[in-house]
C-alpha positions as CSV (number, residue, x, y, z in Angstrom):
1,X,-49.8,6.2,13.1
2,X,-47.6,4.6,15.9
3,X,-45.3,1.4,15.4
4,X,-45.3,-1.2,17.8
5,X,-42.3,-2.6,17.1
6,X,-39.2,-1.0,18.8
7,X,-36.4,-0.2,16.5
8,X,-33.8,-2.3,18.5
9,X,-30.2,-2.5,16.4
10,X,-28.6,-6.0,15.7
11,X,-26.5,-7.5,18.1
12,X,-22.9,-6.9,17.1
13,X,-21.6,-10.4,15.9
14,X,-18.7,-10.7,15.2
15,X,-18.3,-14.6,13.7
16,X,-18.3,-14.3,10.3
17,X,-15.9,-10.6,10.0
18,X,-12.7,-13.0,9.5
19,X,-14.6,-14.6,7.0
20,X,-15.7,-12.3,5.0
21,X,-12.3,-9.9,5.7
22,X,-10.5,-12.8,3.9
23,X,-12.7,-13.0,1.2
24,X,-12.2,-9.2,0.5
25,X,-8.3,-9.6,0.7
26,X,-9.2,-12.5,-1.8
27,X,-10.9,-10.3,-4.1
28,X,-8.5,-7.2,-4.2
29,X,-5.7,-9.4,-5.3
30,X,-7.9,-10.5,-7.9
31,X,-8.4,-6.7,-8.9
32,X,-4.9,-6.3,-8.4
33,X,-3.7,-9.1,-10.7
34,X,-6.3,-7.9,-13.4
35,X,-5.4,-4.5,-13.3
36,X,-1.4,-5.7,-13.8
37,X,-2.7,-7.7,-17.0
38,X,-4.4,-5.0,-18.0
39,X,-1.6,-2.3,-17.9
40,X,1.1,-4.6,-19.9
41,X,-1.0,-3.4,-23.1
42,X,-0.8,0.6,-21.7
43,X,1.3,3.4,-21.2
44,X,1.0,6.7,-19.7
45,X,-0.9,8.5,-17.9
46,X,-3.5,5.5,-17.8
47,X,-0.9,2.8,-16.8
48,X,0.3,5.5,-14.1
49,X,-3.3,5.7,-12.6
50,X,-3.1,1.9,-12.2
51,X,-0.2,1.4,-10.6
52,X,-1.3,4.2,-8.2
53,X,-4.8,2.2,-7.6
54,X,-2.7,-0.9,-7.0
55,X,-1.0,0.4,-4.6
56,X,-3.6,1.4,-2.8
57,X,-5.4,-2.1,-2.6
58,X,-2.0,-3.4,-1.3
59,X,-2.2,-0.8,1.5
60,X,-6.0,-1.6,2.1
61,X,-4.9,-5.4,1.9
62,X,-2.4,-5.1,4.5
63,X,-5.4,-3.0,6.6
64,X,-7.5,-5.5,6.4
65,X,-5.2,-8.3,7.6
66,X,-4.4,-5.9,10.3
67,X,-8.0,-6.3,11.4
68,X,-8.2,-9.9,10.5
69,X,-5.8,-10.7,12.9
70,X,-8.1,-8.0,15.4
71,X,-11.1,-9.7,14.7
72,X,-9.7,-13.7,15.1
73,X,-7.7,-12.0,18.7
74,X,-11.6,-10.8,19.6
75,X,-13.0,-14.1,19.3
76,X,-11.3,-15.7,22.4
C-alpha cells in the first residue's frame, strides 16, 4: 500500500517561540517559588535536593531568556 501524500515537514515558524519561551520562564518561577515554600517546612537531604533543582531552573531561566532575546533578534 502506497501513500499519496508526501511527508513534507512544517515550515519552521518562528512567531509564537518568544511567546511561549516567556510563558516557560513564567512557569519555572512558579516551580521555583513553590519549591522555596515547600522547603521552609524541610531539612536535609530533601531541602538540599531542592535548592539544587532550583538552581537549575535559574540557570535554564536565564537560557531561555538567552534565546528569547535570539528568537525576538530573528524576527526582524
Amino acid at each position: 500500500m502506497t501513500d499519496n501524500h508526501s511527508h513534507k515537514p512544517k515550515p519552521d515558524d518562528r512567531r509564537d517561540n518568544v511567546e511561549k519561551l516567556q510563558s516557560m520562564v513564567q512557569d519555572t518561577i512558579q516551580n521555583i517559588e513553590k519549591a522555596h515554600e515547600t522547603a521552609r517546612f524541610i531539612d536535609g537531604e530533601e531541602k538540599q535536593a531542592i535548592e539544587a533543582k532550583n538552581k537549575r531552573r535559574e540557570e535554564a531561566i536565564e537560557a531561555m531568556r538567552n534565546e528569547i532575546k535570539d528568537e525576538y533578534d530573528a524576527l526582524d
